[in-house]
C-alpha positions as CSV (number, residue, x, y, z in Angstrom):
1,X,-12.9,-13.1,-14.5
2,X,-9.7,-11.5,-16.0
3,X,-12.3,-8.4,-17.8
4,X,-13.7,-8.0,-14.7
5,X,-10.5,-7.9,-12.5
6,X,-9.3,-5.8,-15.2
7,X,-12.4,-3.4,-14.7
8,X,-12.3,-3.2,-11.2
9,X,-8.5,-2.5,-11.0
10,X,-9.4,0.4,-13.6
11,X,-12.2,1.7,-11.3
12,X,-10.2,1.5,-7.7
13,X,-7.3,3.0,-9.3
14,X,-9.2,5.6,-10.8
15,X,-10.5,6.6,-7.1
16,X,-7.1,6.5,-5.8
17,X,-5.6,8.7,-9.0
18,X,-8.7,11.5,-8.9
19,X,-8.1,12.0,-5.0
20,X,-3.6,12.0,-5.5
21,X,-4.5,14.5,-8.1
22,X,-6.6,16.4,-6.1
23,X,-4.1,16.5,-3.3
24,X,-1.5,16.9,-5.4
25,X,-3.0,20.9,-6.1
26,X,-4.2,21.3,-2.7
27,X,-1.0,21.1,-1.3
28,X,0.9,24.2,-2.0
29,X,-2.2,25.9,-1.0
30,X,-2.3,24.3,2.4
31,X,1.7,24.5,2.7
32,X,1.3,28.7,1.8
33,X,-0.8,28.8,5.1
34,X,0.6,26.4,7.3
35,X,4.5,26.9,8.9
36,X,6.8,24.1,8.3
37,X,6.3,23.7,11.9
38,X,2.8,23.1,11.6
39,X,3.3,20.8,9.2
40,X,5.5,19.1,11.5
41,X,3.4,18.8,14.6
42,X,0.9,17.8,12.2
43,X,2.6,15.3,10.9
44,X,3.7,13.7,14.1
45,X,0.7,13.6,15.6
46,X,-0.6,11.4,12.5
47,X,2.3,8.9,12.9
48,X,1.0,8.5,16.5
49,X,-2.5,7.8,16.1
50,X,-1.0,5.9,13.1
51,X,0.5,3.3,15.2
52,X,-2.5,3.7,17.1
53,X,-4.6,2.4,15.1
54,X,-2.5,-0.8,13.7
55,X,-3.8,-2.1,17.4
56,X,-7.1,-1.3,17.0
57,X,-7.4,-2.5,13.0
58,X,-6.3,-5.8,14.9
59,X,-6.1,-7.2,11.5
60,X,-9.8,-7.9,11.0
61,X,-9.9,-6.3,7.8
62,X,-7.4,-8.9,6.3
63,X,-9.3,-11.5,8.3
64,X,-12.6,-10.4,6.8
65,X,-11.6,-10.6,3.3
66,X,-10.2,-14.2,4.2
67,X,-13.3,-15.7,5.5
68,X,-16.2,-13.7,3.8
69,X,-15.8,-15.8,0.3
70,X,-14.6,-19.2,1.9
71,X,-15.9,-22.6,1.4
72,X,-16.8,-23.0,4.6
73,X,-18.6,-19.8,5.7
74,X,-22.1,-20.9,4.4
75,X,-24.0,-18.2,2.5
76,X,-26.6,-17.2,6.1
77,X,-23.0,-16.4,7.6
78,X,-21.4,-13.9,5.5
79,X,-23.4,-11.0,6.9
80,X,-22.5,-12.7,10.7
81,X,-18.7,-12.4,9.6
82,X,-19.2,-8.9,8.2
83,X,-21.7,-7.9,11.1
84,X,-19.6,-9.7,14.0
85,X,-16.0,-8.3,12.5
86,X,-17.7,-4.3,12.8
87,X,-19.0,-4.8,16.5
88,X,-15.1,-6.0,17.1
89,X,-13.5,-2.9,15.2
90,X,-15.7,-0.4,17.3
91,X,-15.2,-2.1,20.9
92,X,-11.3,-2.0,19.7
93,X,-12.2,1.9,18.7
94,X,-13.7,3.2,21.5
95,X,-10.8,1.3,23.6
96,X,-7.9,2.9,21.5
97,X,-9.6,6.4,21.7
98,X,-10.0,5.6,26.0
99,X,-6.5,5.0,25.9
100,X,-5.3,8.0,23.8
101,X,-7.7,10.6,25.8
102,X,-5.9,9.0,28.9
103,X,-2.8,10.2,27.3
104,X,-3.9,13.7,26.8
105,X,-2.4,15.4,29.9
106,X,1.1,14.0,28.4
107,X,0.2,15.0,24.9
108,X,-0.5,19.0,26.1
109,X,2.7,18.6,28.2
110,X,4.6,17.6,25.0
111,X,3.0,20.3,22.9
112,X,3.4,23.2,25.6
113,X,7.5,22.1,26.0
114,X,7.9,21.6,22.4
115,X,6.1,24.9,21.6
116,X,4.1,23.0,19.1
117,X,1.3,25.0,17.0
118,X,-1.5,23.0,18.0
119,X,-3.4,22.3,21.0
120,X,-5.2,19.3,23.3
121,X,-8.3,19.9,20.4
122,X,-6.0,18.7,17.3
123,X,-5.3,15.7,19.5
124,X,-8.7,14.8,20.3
125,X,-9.9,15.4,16.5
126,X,-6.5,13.2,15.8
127,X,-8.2,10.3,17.6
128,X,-11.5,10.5,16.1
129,X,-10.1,11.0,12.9
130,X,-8.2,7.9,13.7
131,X,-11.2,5.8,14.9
132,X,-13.7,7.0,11.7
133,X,-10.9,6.0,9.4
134,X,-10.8,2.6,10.3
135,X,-14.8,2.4,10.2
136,X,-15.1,3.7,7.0
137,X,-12.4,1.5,5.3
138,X,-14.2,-1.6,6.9
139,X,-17.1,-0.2,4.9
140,X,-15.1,0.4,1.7
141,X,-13.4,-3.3,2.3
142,X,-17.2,-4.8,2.5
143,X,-17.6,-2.9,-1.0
144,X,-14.6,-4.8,-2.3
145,X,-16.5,-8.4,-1.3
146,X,-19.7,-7.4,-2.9
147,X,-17.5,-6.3,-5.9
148,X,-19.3,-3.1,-5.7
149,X,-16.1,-1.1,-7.4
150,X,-18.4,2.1,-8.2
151,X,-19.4,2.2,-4.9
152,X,-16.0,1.8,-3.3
153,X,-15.1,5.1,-6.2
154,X,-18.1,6.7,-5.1
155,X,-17.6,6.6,-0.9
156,X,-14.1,7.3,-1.4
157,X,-13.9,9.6,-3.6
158,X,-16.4,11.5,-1.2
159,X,-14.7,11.3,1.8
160,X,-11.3,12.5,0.4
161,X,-12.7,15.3,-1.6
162,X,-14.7,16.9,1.3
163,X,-11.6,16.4,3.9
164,X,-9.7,18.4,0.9
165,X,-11.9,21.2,0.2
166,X,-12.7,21.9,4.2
167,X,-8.5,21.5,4.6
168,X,-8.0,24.3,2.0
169,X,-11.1,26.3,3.5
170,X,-9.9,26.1,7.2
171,X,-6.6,27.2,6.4
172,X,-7.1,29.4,3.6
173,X,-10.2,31.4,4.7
174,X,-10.2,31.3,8.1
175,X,-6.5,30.4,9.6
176,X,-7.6,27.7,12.0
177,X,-3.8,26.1,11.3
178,X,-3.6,22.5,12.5
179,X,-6.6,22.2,14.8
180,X,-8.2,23.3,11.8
181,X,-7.3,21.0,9.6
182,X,-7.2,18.0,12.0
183,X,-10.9,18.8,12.9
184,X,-12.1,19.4,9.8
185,X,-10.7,15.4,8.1
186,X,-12.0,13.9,11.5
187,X,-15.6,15.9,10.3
188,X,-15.3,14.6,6.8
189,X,-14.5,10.8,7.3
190,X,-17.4,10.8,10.1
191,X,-19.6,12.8,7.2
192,X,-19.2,9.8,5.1
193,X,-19.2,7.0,7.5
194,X,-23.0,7.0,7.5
195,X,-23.0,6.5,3.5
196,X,-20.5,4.2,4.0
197,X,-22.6,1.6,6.7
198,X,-25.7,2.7,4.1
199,X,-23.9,0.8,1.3
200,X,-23.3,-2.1,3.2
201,X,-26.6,-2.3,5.0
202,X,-27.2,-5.8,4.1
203,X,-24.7,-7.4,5.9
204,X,-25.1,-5.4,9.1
205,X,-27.0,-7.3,11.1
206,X,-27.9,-7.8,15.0
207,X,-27.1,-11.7,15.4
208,X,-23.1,-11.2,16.3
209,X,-21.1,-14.4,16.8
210,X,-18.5,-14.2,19.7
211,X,-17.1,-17.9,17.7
212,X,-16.6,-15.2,14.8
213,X,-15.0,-12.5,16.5
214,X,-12.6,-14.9,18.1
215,X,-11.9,-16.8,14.8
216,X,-11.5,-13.0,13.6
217,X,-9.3,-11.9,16.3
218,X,-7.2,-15.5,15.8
219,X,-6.5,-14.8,12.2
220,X,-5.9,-11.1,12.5
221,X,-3.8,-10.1,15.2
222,X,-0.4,-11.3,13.5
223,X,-1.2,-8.5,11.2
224,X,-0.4,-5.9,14.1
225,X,3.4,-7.3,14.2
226,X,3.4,-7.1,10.1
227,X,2.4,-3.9,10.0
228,X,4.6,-2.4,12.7
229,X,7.9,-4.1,10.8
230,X,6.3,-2.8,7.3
231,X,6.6,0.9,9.2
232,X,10.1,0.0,10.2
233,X,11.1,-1.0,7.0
234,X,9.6,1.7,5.0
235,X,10.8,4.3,7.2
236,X,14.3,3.0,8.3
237,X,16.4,4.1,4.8
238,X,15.4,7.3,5.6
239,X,16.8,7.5,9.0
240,X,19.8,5.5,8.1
241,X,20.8,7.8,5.5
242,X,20.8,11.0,7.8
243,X,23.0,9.5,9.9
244,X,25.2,7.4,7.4
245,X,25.3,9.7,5.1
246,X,23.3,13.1,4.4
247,X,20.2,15.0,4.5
248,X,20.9,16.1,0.8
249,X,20.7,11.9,0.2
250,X,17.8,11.6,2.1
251,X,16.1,14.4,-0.3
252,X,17.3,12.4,-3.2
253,X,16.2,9.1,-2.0
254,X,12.4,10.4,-0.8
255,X,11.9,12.3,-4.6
256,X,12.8,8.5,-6.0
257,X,10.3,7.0,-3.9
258,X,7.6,9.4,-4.5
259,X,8.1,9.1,-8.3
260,X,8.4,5.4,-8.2
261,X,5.1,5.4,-6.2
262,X,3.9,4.9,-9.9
263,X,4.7,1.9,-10.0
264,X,2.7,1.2,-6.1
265,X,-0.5,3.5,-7.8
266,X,-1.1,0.0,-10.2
267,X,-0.1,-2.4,-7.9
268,X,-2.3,-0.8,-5.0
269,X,-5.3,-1.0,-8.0
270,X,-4.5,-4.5,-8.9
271,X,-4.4,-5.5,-5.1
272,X,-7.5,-3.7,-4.4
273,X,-9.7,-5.7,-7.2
274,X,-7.9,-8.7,-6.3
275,X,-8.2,-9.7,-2.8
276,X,-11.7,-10.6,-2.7
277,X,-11.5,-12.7,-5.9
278,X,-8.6,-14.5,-4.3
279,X,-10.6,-16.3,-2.0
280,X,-13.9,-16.5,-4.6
281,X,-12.1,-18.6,-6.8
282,X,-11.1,-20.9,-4.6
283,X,-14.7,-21.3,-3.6
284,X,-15.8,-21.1,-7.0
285,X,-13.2,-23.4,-8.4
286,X,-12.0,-25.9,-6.5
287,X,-10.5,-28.1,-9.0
288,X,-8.5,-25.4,-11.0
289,X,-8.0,-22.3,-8.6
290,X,-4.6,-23.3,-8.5
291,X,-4.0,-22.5,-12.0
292,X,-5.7,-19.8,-12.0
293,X,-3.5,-18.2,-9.3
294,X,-0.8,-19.0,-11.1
295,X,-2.0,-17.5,-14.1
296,X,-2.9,-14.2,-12.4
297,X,0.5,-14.9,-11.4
298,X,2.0,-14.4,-14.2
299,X,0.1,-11.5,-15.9
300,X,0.7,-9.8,-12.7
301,X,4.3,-10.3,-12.5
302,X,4.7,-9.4,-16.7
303,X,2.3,-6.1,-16.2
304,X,4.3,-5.0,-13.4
305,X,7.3,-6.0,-15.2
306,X,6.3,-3.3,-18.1
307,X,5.7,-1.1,-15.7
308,X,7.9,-0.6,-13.2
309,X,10.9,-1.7,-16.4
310,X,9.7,1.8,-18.7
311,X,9.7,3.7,-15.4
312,X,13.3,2.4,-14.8
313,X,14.0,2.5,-18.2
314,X,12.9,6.6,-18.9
315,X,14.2,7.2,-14.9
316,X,16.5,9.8,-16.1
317,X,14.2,11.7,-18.5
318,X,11.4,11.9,-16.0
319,X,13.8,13.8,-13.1
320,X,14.7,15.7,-16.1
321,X,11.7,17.2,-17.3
322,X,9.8,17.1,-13.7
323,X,12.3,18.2,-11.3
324,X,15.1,20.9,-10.8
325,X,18.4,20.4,-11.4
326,X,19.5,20.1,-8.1
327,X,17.3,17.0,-8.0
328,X,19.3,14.7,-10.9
329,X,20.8,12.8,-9.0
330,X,17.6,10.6,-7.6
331,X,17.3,9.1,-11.1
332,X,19.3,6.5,-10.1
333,X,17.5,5.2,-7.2
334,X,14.5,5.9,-8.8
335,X,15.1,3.2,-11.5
336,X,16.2,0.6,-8.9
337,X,13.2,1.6,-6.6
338,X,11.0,1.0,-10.1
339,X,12.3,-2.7,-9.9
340,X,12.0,-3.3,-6.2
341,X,8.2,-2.3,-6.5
342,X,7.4,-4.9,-9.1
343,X,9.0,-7.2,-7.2
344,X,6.7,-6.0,-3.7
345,X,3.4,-6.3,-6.2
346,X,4.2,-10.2,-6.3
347,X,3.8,-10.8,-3.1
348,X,0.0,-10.1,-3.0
349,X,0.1,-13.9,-5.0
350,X,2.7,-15.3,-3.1
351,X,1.5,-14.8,0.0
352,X,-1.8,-16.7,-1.0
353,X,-0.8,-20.0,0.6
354,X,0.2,-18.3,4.6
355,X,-3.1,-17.0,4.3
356,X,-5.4,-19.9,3.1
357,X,-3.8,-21.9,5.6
358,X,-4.5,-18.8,7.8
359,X,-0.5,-19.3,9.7
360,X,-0.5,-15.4,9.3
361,X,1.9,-15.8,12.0
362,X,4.3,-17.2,9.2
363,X,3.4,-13.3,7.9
364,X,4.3,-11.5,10.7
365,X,7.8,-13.7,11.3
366,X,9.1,-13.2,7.5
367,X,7.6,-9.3,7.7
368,X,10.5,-8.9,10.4
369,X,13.2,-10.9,9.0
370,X,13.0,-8.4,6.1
371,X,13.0,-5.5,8.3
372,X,15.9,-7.0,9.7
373,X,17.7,-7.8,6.3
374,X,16.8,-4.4,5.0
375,X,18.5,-3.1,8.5
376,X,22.0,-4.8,7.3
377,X,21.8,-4.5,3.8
378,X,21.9,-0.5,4.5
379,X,24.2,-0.8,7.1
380,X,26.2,-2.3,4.4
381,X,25.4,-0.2,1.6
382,X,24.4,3.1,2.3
383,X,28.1,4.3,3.3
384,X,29.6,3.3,0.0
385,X,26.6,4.2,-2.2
386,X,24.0,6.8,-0.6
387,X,20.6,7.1,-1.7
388,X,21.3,4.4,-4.4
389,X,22.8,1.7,-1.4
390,X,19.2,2.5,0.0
391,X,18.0,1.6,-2.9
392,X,19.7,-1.4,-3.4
393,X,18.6,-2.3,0.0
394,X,14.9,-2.1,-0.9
395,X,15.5,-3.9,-4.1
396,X,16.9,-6.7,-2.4
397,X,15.0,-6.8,0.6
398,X,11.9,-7.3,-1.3
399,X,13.1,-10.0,-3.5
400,X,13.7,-11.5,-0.1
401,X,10.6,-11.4,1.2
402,X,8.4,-12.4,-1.9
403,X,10.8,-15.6,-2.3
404,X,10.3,-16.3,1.6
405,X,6.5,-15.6,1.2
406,X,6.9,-18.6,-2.2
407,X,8.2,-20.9,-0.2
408,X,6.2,-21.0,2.6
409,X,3.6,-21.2,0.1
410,X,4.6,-23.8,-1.7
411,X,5.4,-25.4,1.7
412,X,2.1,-25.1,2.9
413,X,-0.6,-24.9,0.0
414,X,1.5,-25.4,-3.2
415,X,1.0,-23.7,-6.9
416,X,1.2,-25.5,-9.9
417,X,4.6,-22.9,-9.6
418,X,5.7,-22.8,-14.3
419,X,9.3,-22.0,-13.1
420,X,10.7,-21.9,-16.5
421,X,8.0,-19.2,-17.1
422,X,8.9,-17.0,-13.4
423,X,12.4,-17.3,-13.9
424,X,12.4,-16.2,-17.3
425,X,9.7,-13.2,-16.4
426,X,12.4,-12.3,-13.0
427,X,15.3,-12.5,-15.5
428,X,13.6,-10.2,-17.7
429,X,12.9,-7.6,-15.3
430,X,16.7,-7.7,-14.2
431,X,17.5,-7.2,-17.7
432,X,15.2,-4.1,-17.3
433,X,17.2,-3.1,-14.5
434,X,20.4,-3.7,-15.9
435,X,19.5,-1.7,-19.4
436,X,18.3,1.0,-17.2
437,X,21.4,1.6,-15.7
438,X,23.5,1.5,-18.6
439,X,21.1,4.0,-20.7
440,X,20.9,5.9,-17.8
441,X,20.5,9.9,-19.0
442,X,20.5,13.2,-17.1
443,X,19.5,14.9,-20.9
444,X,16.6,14.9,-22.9
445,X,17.7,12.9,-26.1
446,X,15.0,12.0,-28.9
447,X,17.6,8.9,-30.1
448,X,18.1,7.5,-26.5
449,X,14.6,7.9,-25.9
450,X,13.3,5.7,-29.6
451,X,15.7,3.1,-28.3
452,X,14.5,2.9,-25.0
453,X,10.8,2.8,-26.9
454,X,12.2,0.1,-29.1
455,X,13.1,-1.9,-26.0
456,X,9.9,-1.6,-23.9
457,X,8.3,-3.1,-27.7
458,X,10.7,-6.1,-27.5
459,X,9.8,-6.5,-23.7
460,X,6.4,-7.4,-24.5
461,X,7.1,-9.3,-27.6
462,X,9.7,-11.4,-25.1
463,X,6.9,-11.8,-22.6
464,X,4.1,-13.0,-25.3
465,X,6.5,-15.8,-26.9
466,X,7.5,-16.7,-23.6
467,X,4.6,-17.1,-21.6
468,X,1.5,-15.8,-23.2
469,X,1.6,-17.7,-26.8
470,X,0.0,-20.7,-26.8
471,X,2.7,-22.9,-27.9
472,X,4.6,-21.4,-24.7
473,X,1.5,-22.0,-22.3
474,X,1.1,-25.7,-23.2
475,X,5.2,-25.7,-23.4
């Protein structure tokens, strides 16, 4: 099971790498062509549909992945669940598009006051670009349950390729600006949305449950509140620091978070590969899943550890060689963002327990009570500290939520929880943090660099005698 987890992390990341890379030499094609007020109006109009579409998602993705691999969905009901959980996604689709093309006489009045470089066609393409998305990453979820990774790569892959190479066509060849480019993605995710229904043919059938789209709907919806405080709370440093502080801080902080994004690339991989085993094992094993969560646990929270510590660790020598000189100054928060995002990786275990119990609810509650904390920890930090405060306020924030998201956990559906073992792994990605900032380097220096070599080798000789050695795992 861990080779196999191991594979498929490999293979989902490996889609998600190809299409950053891809993107990432696209875009300076795409930005020569496009006005930075095109890239604005573009941009807003994604954030709307955006939020859009957490309504219409309705959570049924999350609820699918719960309930495909339970106990007690017999094997004749999987394709129901699959089947039942699509018709629901496309009724909420064709609602959410109704509702935005009832807002289009507002949306041209906004783009004619605004003298925005777009027009009521960019909108409409927006909405079916919304709608397709959401279709197609039921399809690629369903992939993930049949632990089809190659086809996941294969179908997404596909769709973000062709919306790439018609983007740098539409603006490059034949200056269609952001109707263009809006109608071109919305032409490549519907493209591949037949593929995508193709691969998952066997569970697409005509017998839909209304029990199932209720139990969907009743597991899911929670999600909507989750994912509107996630948006608050990934977007709020950013505003806070304009205001609090500067828009040169604001620069600093967003380069951190884009190059600490390394550390979300793996986690996103792991998370990927890991959902639908989650709920396998417990079908599989229902004697020892709990010790096998915990294990997963564990590896999780030691990989991440290595990860996000060496990012932390070589913060200073990455902005170095990467980014001009104007940008130093983000290595800071960029080694305390590196932290904060092993930390977020955890909670794809600890949250295990909400959901098995399915009080996603409980989700939606702690998802705004670290919105909320992350509010005051900036309000307290960011005037003192900057970009770095911001940080501070991430890192902290998540510790919060991933030990509310433990206990609830172990309130509700408890772990055989080897504290000795997670306190000693947390301790040792503080000590990451901690070595970080004190070897913390704005020069390129082969000395400081060995050392910080040396101490990523004595990280994971630390981590094998304390948790991975056998006399430590029977300890």
């Amino acid at each position: 099971m861990k080779y196999n987890l191991l594979k498929d992390s490999v293979v989902y990341g490996g889609a998600d790498a190809i299409s950053k890379l891809l993107a990432f030499v696209a875009f300076p094609i795409i930005a020569t062509a496009l006005s930075p007020d095109a890239f604005g109006a573009m941009e807003l109009l994604l954030t709307s549909t955006a939020l859009l579409a957490m309504f219409m998602n309705c959570g049924l993705n999350n609820a699918l992945q719960r309930f495909y691999w339970d106990a007690d969905t017999p094997v004749d009901q999987r394709s129901v669940v699959v089947s039942s959980g699509f018709a629901a996604l496309f009724v909420f689709g064709c609602l959410a598009m109704l509702l935005g093309l009832a807002m289009l006489p507002l949306a041209e009045k906004y783009i004619e006051a605004h003298h925005l470089p777009m027009s009521w066609a960019a909108v409409v393409a927006g909405l079916v670009l919304m709608a397709a998305t959401q279709y197609l990453t039921y399809c690629l979820d369903v992939t993930r349950l049949h632990f089809a990774p190659w086809k996941f790569f294969s179908l997404s892959l596909l769709s973000r390729t062709l919306g790439l190479a018609l983007a740098v066509l539409v603006v490059l060849q034949l200056n269609w600006g952001v109707d263009g480019m809006m109608e071109v993605q919305a032409l490549a995710v519907c493209l591949a949305l037949p593929l995508g229904l193709w691969l998952i043919r066997k569970d697409l059938v005509s017998n839909i449950s209304f029990g199932w789209i209720k139990e969907l709907v009743k597991f899911g919806y929670p999600f909507i509140f989750a994912s509107m405080a996630y948006w608050l709370f990934a977007s709020m440093d950013r505003w806070m620091l304009a205001s609090m502080s500067s828009v040169a801080e604001v620069g600093m902080y967003s380069v951190a978070f884009r190059l600490a994004a390394i550390v979300m690339f793996f986690s996103t991989a792991f998370g990927q590969a890991w959902s639908p085993y989650a709920i396998k094992l417990k079908t599989d094993f229902p004697d020892s899943y709990r010790e096998k969560y915990v294990r997963i646990f564990m590896l999780l929270l030691a990989a991440m550890g290595l990860v996000g510590g060496s990012l932390a660790l070589f913060s200073g020598e990455l902005v170095v060689v990467i980014m001009p000189e104007a940008y130093l100054h983000s290595a800071l928060p960029l080694a305390i963002l590196s932290i904060g995002l092993v930390f977020q990786a955890t909670t794809q275990v600890t949250a295990l327990g909400i959901s098995l119990e399915k009080k996603t609810h409980i989700l939606a509650r702690l998802a705004w009570m670290t919105a909320g904390c992350n509010f005051l920890l900036n309000l307290l930090l960011i005037p003192s500290f900057g970009a770095a405060g911001a940080a501070w306020a991430t890192l902290l924030s998540y510790i919060i939520m991933t030990s509310a998201y433990l206990y609830y956990t172990q309130k509700l559906h408890p772990l055989p929880i080897q504290w000795f073992h997670l306190i000693g792994l947390s301790v040792l990605c503080v000590g990451f943090l901690s070595l970080s900032l004190a070897l913390l380097s704005h020069q390129l220096s082969w000395y400081v660099v060995g050392l910080k070599l040396l101490l990523c080798a004595l990280y994971v000789i630390t981590v094998w005698l304390l948790v991975f050695h056998k006399g430590a795992a029977h300890g």
